[in-house]
TISEKOL-384318 format. One record per residue (C-alpha): residue in one letter; x, y, z. Coordinates in nm, 2 decimals. Layout:
BEGIN
A  X  Y  Z
...
This chain:
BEGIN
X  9.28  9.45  7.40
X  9.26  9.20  7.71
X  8.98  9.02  7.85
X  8.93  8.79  8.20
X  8.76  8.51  8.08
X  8.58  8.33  8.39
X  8.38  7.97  8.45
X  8.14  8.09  8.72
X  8.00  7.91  9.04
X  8.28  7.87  9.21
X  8.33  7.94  9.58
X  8.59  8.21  9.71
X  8.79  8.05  10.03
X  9.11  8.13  10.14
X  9.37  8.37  10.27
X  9.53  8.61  10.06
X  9.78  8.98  10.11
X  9.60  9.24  10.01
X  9.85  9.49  9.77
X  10.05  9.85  9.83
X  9.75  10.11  9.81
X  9.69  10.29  9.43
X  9.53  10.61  9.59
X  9.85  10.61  9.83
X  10.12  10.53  9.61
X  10.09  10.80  9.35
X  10.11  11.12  9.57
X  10.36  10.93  9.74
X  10.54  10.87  9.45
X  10.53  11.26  9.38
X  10.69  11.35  9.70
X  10.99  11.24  9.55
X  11.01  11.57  9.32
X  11.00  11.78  9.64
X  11.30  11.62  9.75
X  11.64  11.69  9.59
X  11.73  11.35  9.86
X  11.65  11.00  9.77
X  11.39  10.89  9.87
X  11.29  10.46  9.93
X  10.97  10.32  9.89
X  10.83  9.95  9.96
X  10.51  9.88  9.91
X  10.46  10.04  9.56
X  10.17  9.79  9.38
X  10.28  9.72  9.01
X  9.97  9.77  8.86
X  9.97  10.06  8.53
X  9.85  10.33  8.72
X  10.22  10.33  8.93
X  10.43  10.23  8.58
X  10.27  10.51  8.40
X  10.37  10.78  8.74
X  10.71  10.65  8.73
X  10.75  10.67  8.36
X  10.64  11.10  8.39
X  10.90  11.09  8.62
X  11.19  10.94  8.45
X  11.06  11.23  8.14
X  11.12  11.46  8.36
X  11.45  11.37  8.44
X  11.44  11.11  8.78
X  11.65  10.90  8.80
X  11.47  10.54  8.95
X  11.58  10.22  9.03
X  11.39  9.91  9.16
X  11.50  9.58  9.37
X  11.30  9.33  9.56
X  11.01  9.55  9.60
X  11.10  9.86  9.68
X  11.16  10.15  9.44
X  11.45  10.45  9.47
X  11.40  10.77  9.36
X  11.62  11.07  9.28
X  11.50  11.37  9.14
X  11.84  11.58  9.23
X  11.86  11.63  8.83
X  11.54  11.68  8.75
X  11.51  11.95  8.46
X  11.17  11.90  8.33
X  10.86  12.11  8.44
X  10.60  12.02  8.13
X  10.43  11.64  8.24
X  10.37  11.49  7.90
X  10.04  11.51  7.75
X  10.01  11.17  7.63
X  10.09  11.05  7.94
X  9.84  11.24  8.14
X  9.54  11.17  7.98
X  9.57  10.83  8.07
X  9.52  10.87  8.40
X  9.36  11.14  8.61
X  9.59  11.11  8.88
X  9.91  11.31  8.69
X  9.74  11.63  8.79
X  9.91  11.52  9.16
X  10.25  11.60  9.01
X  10.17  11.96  8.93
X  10.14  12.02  9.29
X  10.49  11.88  9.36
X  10.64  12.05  9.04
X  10.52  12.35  9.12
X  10.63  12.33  9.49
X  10.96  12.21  9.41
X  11.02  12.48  9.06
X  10.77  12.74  9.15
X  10.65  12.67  8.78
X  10.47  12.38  8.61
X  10.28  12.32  8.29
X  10.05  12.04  8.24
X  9.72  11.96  8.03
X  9.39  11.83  8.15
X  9.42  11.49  8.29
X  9.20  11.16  8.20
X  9.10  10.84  8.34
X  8.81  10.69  8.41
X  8.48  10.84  8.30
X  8.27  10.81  8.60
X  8.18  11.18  8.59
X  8.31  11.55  8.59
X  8.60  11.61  8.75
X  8.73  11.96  8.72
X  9.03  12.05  8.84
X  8.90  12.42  8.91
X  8.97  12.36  9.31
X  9.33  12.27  9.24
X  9.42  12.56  9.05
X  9.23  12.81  9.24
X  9.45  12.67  9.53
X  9.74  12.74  9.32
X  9.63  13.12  9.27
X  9.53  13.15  9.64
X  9.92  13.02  9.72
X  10.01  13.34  9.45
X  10.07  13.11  9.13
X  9.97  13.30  8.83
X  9.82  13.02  8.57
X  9.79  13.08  8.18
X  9.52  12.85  8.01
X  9.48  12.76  7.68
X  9.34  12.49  7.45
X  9.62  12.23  7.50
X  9.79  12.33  7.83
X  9.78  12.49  8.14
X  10.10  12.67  8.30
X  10.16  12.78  8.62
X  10.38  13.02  8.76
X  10.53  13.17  9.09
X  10.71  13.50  8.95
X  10.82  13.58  9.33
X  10.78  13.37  9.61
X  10.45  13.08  9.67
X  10.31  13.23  10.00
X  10.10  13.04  10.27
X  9.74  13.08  10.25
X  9.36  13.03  10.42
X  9.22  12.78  10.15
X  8.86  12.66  10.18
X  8.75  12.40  9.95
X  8.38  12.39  9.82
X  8.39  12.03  9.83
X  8.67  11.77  10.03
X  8.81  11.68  9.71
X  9.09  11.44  9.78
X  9.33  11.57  9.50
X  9.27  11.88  9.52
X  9.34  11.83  9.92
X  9.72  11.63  9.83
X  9.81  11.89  9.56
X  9.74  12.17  9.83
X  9.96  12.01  10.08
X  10.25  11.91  9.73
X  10.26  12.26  9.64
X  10.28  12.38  10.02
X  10.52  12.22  10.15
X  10.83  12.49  10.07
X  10.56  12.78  10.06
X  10.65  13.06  10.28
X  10.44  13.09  10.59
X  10.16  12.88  10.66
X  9.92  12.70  10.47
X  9.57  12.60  10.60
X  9.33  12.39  10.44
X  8.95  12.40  10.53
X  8.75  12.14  10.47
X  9.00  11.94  10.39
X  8.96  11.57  10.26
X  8.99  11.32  10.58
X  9.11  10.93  10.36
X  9.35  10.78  10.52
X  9.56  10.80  10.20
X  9.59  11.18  10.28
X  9.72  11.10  10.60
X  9.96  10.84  10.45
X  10.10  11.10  10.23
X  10.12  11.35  10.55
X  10.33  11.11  10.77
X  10.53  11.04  10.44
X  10.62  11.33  10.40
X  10.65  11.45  10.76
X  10.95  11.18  10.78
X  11.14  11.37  10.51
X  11.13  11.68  10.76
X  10.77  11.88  10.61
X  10.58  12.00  10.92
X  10.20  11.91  10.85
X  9.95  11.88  11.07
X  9.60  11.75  11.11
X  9.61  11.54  10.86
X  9.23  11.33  10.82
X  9.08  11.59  11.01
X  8.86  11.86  10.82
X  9.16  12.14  10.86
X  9.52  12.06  10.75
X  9.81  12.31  10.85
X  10.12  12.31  10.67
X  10.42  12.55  10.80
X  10.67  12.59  10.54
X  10.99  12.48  10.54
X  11.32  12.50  10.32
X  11.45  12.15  10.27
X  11.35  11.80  10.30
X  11.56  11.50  10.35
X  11.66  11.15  10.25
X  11.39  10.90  10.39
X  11.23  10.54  10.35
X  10.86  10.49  10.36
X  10.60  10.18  10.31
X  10.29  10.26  10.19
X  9.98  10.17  10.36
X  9.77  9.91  10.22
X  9.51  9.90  10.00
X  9.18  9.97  10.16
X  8.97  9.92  9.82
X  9.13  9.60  9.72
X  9.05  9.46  10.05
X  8.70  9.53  10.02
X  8.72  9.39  9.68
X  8.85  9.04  9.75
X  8.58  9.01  10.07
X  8.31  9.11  9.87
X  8.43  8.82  9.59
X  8.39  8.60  9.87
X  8.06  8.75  9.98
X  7.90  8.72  9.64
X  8.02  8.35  9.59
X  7.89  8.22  9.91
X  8.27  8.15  10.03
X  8.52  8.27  10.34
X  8.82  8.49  10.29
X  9.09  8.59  10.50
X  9.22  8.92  10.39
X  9.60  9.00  10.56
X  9.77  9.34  10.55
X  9.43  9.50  10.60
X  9.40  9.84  10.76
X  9.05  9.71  10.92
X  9.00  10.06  11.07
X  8.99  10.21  10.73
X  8.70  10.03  10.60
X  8.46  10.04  10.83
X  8.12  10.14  10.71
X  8.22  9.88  10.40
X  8.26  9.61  10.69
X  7.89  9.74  10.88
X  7.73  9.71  10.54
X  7.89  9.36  10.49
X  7.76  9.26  10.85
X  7.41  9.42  10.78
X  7.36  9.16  10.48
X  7.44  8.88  10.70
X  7.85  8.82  10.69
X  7.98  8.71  10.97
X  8.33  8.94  11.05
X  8.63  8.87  11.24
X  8.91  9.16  11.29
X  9.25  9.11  11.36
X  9.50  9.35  11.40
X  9.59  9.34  11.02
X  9.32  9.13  10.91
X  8.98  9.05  10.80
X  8.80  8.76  10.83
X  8.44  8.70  10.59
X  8.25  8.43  10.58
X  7.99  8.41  10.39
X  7.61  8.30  10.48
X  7.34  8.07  10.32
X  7.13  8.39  10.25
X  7.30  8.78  10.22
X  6.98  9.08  10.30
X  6.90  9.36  10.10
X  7.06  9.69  10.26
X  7.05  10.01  10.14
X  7.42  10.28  10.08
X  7.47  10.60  10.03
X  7.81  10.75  9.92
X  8.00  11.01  10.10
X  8.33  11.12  10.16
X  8.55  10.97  10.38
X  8.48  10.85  10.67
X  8.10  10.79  10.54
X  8.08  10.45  10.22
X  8.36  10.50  9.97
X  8.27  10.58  9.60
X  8.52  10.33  9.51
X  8.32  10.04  9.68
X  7.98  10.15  9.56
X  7.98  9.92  9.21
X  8.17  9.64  9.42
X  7.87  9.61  9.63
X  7.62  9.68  9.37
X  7.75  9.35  9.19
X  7.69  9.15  9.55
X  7.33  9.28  9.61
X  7.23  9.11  9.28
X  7.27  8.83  9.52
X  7.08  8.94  9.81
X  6.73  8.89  9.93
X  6.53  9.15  9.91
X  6.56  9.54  9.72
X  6.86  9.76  9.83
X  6.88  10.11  9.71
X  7.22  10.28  9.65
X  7.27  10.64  9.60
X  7.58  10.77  9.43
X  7.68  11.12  9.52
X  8.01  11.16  9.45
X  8.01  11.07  9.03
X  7.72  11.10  8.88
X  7.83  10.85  8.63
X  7.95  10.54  8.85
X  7.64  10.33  8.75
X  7.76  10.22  8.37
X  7.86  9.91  8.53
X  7.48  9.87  8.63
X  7.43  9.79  8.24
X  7.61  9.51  8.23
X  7.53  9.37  8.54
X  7.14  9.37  8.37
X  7.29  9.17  8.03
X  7.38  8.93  8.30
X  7.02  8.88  8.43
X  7.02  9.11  8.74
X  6.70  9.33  8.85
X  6.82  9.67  8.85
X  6.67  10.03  8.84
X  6.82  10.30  8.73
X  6.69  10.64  8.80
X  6.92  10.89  8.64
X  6.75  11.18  8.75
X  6.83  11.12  9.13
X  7.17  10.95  9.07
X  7.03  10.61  9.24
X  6.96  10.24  9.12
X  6.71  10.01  9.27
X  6.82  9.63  9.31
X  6.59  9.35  9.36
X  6.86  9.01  9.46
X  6.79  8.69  9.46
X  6.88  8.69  9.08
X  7.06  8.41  8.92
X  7.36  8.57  8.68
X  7.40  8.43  8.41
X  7.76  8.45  8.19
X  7.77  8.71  7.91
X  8.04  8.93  7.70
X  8.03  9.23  7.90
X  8.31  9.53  7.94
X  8.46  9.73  8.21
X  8.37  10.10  8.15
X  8.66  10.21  8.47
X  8.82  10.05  8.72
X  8.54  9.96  8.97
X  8.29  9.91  8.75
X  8.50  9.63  8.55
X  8.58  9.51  8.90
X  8.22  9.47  8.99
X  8.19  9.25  8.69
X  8.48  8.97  8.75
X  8.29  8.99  9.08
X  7.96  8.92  8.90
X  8.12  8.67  8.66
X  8.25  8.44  8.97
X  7.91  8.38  9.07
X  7.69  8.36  8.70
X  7.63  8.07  8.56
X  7.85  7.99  8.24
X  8.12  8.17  8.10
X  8.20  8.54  8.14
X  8.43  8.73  7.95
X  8.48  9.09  8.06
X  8.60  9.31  7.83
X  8.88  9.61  7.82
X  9.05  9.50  8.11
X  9.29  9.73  8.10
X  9.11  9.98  8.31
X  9.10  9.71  8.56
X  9.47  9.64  8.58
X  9.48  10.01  8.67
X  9.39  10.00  8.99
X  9.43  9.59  9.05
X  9.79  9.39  9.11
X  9.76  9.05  9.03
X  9.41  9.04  9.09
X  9.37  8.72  8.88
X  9.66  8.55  9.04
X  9.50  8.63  9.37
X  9.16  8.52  9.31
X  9.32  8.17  9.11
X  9.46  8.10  9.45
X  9.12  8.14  9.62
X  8.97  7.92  9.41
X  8.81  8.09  9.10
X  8.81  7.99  8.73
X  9.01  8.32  8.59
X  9.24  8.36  8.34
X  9.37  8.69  8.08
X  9.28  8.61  7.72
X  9.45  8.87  7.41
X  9.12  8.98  7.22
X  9.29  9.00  6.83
């Protein structure tokens, strides 16, 4: 068990790189099944959530190397088509590889992933996908298997919902399909469209990518290619929100400003004063944030992912903002903790919202990260209490985060990784 311990009041100010995107890098990292060619990536963040993708790989018979940042993969003699159970319920995002599996094999078998527990998160939309491309799929108590017995056919799919992995496995598993593949109401993130230009360099033919309808016309081979990964849009909310809440400036480089734009509004709305560069962001701070009020939505609308990062900075600010969550309906846990710390917060279950009154002094407490944004939420709390904070079961955290202590040491904070024994 790990823990960030943290002296508060201190003041963000800096510059600092944000990382290689998560969301990007692990159906990126999958493409690399499709192809039979190696395949280069820079960009890759080492954080858990990439060492746990490339360790399924290697199981199923990869072969990977790694120097000075980039990472080669070659799944010529790949024999495996089973991901490892252990291995996938540690992380929701293994249920990407089935797509590629099963586009590369025409077979896959796989159990029900895990993660973080911020809500349900069935994977019904990805495997009716895999039935509407004519994959016959076997369920039982441990695994799911999915099978092709002629050839995976394009198909019309319309998705209930833009779900964003069910949207990359479509495209995975499409890629060598026969025909044509259309996706309605499709998922727009840019990390979708960083997976599309991916893996249009190794030769796929996809189209529309971050637009509501994604075609993919089939094709029989892909090719050796080198890609960098776009950067990480959440982490670079993250680390302008730390200085936000602690009253500081940050300069954020290798940002994709264009990608977080209705964080940046909301940032502006409670006072921060923005400068955009071409790949940069510029926050500073001011004497007094405002009280705004955010609703979730997909992409392009506020991002799920930054909802508890902002909840943890409107402790801070004047006034009573009102966030609405409806993408997980459990992403307020974190909302708990923030309260041991002395905030004013309201949680109303029933309509998936919590009421925050600012202008609270936080005060340092044992709290601990329930997922990844939540716990992020808390270091972010834990900079500007009062006291000590220690912030407990880091580890889901250093999912999703490279370096993030290193990072905000060099901006100035009080942070440092105790073992818990």
């Amino acid at each position: 068990m790990l823990s960030y311990v943290i002296e508060g009041n201190c003041k963000i100010e800096g510059t600092v790189k944000a990382s290689g995107s998560k969301n990007a890098a692990l159906p990126i990292i999958a493409t690399a099944i499709l192809n039979p060619e190696p395949v280069t990536f820079y960009n890759i963040p080492d954080i858990e959530d990439t060492r746990i993708t490339l360790k399924i790989l290697k199981m199923l018979g990869c072969k990977i190397t790694t120097d000075s940042g980039k990472i080669v993969i070659s799944s010529k003699y790949m024999h495996n088509k089973t991901i490892p159970k252990e291995l996938m319920h540690k992380l929701r995002s293994t249920v990407i590889l089935a797509g590629a599996i099963l586009g590369r094999f025409k077979e896959a078998t796989f159990s029900y992933p895990g993660g973080c527990n911020i809500g349900k998160r069935p994977i019904d939309l990805h495997l009716k996908a895999f039935k509407d491309l004519g994959v016959e799929i076997e369920e039982k108590e441990d695994y799911i298997h999915c099978r092709a017995k002629k050839e995976m056919i394009g198909a019309k799919i319309r998705l209930d919902f833009p779900s964003v992995g069910a949207t990359e496995n479509i495209i995975l598993a499409s890629v060598y399909c026969k025909g044509v593949t259309h996706i309605i109401n499709a998922a727009k993130e840019p990390e979708i469209q960083d997976l599309a230009k991916c893996l249009n360099k190794m030769g796929a033919r996809i189209y529309g990518a971050g637009t509501s309808r994604i075609t993919i016309c089939g094709v029989n081979k892909l090719h050796k290619a080198d890609y960098k990964i776009m950067n990480d849009r959440i982490e670079t909310g993250t680390l302008l929100c730390a200085a936000a809440i602690t009253g500081g400036t940050v300069k954020v480089e290798n940002a994709n400003p264009e990608y977080l734009l209705n964080v940046l509004y909301k940032l502006k709305e409670m006072g921060c004063d923005i400068k955009i560069g071409r790949n940069t962001i510029t926050l500073k701070s001011p004497k007094q944030l405002h009280s705004v009020n955010i609703e979730t939505t997909p992409y392009p609308g506020f991002p799920t992912d930054m909802q508890p990062i902002i909840g943890a900075v409107l402790t801070k600010a004047e006034g009573t903002s009102i966030i609405k969550e409806n993408i997980f309906e459990n992403r307020f846990k974190y909302a708990l903790d923030l309260k041991k710390m002395g905030a004013n917060i309201k949680i109303n279950e029933k309509e998936n919202t919590i009421e925050i009154t600012g202008k609270t002094k936080l005060k340092g407490e044992t709290v601990s990260s329930a997922d990844l944004r939540g716990g992020a939420a808390l270091v972010l709390a834990g900079l500007s209490a009062e006291g000590k904070t220690r912030v407990e079961n880091i580890e889901y955290i250093l999912r999703g985060y490279e370096n993030l202590e290193n990072k905000l040491q060099k901006l100035g904070a009080n942070i440092k990784i105790e073992k818990v024994v």
